[in-house]
C-alpha positions as CSV (number, residue, x, y, z in Angstrom):
1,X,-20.7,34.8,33.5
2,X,-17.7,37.2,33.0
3,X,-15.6,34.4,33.8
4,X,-16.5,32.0,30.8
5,X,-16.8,35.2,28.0
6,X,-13.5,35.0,29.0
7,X,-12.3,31.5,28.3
8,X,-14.3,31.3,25.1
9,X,-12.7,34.7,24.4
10,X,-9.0,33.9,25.0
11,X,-9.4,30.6,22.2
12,X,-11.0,33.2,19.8
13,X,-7.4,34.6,18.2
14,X,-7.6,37.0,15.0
15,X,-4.7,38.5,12.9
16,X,-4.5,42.3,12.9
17,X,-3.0,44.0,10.4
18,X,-0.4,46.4,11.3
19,X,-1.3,50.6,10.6
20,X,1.2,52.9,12.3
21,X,3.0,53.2,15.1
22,X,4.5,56.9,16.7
23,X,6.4,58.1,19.6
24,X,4.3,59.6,22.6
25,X,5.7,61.8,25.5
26,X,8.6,60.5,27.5
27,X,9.4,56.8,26.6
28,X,5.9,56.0,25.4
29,X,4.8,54.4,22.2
30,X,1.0,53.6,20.2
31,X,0.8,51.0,18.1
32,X,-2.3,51.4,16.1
33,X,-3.7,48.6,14.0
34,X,-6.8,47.8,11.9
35,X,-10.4,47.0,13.6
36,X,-12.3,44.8,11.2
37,X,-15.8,45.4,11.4
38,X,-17.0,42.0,13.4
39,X,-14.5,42.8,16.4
40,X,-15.5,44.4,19.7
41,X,-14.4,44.6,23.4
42,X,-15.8,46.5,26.5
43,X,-14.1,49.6,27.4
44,X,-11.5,48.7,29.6
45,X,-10.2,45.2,28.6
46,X,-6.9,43.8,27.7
47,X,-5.9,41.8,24.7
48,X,-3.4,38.6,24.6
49,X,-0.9,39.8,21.7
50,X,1.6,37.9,19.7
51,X,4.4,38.6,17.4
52,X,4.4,36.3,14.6
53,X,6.7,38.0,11.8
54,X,10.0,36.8,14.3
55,X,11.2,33.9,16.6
56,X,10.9,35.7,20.0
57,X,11.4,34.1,23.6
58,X,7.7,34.6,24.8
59,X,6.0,36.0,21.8
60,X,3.0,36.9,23.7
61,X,2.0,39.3,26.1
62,X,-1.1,40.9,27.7
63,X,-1.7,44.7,26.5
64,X,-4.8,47.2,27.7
65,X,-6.9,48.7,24.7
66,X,-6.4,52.0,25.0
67,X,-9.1,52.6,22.0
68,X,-12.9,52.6,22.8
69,X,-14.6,49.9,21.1
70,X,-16.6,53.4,19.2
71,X,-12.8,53.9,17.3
72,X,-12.0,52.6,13.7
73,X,-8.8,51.2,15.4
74,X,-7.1,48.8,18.0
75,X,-4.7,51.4,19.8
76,X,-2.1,49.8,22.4
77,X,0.5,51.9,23.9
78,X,3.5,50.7,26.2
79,X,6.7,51.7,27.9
80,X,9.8,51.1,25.9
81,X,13.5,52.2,27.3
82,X,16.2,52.4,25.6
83,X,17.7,48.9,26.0
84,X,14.0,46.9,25.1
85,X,12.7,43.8,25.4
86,X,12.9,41.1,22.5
87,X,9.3,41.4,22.3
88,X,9.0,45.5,22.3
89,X,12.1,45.0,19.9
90,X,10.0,43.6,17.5
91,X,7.2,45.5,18.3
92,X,9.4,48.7,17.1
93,X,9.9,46.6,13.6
94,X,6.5,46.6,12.5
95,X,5.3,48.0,8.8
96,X,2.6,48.6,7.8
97,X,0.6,45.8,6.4
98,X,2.6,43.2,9.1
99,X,0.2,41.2,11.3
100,X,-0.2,41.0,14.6
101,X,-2.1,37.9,16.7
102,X,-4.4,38.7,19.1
103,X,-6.8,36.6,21.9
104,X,-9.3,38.0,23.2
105,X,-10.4,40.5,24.0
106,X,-10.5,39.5,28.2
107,X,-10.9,41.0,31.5
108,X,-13.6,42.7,34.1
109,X,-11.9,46.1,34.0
110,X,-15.0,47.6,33.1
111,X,-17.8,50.9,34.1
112,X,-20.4,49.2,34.2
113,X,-21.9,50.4,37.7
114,X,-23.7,53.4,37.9
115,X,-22.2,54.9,40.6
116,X,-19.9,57.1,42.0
117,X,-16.0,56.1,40.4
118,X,-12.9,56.7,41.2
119,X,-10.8,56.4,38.5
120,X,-6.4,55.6,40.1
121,X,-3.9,55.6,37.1
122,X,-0.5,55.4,37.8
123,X,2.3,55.8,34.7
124,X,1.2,53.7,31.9
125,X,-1.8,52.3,33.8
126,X,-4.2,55.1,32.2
127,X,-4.1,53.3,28.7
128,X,-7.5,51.1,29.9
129,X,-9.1,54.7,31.6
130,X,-8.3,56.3,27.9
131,X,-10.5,53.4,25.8
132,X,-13.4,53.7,28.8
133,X,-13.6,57.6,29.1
134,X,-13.5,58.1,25.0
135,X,-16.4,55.4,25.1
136,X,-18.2,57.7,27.8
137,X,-17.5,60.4,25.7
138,X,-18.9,58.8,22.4
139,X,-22.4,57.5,24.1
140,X,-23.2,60.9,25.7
141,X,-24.6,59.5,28.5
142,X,-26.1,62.1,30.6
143,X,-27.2,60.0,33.6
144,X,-23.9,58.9,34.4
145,X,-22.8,59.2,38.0
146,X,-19.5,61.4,38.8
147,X,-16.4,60.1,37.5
148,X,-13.1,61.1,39.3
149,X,-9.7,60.3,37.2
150,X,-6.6,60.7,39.5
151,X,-3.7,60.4,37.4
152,X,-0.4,59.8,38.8
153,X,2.6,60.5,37.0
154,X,5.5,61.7,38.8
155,X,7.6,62.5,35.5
156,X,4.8,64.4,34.6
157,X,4.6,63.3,31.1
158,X,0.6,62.7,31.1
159,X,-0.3,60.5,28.5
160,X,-2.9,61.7,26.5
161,X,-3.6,64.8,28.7
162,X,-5.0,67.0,25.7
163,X,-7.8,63.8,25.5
164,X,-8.4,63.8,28.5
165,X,-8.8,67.6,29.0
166,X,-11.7,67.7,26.4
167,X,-13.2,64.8,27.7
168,X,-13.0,66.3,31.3
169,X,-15.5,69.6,29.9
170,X,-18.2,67.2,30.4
171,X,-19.9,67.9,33.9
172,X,-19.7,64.3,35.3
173,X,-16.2,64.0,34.5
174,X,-13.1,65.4,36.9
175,X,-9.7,64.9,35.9
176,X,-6.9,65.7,38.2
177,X,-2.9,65.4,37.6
178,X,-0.3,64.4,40.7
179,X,2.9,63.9,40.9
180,X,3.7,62.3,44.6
181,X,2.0,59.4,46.7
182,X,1.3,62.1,49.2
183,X,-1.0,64.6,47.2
184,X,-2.8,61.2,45.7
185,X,-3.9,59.9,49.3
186,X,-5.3,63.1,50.3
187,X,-7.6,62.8,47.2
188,X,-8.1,59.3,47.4
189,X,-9.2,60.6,51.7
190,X,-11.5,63.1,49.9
191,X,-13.4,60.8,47.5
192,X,-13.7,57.8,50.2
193,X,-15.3,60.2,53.3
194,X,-17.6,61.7,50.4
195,X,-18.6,58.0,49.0
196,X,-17.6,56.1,51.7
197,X,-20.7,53.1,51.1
198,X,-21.2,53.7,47.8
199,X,-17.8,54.6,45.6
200,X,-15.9,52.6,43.3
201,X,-12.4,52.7,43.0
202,X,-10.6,51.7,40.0
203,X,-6.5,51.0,40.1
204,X,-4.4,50.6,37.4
205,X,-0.8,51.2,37.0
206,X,2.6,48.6,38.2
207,X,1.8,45.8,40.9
208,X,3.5,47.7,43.7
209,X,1.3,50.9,43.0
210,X,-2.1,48.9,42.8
211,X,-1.4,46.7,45.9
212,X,-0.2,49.8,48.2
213,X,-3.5,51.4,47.3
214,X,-5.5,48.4,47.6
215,X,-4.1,47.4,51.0
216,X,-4.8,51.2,51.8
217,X,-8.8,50.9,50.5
218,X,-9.3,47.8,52.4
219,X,-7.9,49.9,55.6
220,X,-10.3,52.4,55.1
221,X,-13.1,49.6,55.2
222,X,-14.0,49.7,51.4
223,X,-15.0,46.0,50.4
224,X,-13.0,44.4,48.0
225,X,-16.8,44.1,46.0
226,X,-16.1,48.0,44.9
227,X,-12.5,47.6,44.4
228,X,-11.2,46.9,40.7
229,X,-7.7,46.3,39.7
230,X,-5.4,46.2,36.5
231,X,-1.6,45.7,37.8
232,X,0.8,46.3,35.3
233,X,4.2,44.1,35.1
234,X,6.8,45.3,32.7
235,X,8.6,43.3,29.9
């Protein structure tokens, strides 16, 4: 079923108009932008954006919404160095009242089990956990099922850590921050020999990250059925 949302989804393309945009830590930037009324997305998905205000070589690219559907605002935040992209160049151009195109929204990145979760961010790859755990945090659920957010940033920059520190004073919710591969196995060892038939592990972060950990899950006998992932390629 998820699979048809989405085609019907990615032909359904809407103009948003362009708010503000501010500099995060490190080399991170939001891009915030208006949320008419009629236009919703599950906690978790990814957009299809594209510039339209220049000509640039492939004007359209996939970005994670890191706003819960419960905000007045589409939120997308990305990685931009100091020699960017054509498209992140015109990304930084933006005024306010400029338009943005946008499919979608697309993808099965989404709680929607209620089980035990294991939440695996790595760098910029916490923008989808952001929009799903401010959702949580706007329903205030109270029979959800423990939710574990390892958060792997070896610059330490932690996007969004004050969010995510308020969020975490809810019971259900654990948040911890890494910096090395090593200390996030030995967590990733905890939560597997304390869930091991009924956990499920999100990833999210760059294609390298998300197919060392997946490889690692599958090694440990997790099925691929309770193994999401969101790999992140840069542009």
């Amino acid at each position: 079923m998820t699979f048809f949302q989405d085609i019907f989804s990615v032909f359904k393309k809407r103009e948003l108009v362009f708010q503000q945009s501010y500099k995060e830590p490190d080399d991170m930037y939001s891009f915030l932008f208006e949320k008419e009324h009629d236009v919703t997305w599950k906690a978790g998905q990814y957009g299809l954006f594209s510039i339209t205000h220049k000509k640039v070589k492939n004007p359209t690219k996939p970005f994670s919404i890191a706003s819960a559907p419960t905000e007045n605002v589409i939120k997308i935040t990305t990685r931009i160095s100091n020699e960017p992209s054509a498209f992140k160049k015109a990304m930084l151009e933006f005024k306010p009242g400029m338009k943005i195109k946008m499919s979608g929204p697309v993808g099965a990145f989404t709680l929607e089990e209620q089980k035990p979760s294991l939440l695996i961010a790595g760098g910029i790859g916490i923008t989808p956990f952001r929009s799903i755990l401010k959702q949580l945090e706007a329903e205030k659920t109270g029979d959800i099922k423990p939710i574990r957010l390892l958060y792997l940033d070896s610059k330490k920059s932690y996007l969004f850590k004050d969010e995510l520190d308020a969020i975490a004073n809810r019971a259900s919710i654990h948040v911890t921050y890494l910096d090395s591969q090593d200390s996030l196995h030995q967590e990733i060892d905890q939560f597997a020999a304390s869930h091991q038939n009924n956990g499920v592990y999100f990833i999210a972060g760059p294609k390298s990250m998300v197919d060392s950990i997946t490889t690692c899950l599958k090694n440990k006998h997790i099925s691929k059925q309770h193994i999401k992932k969101d790999a992140f390629f840069g542009y």
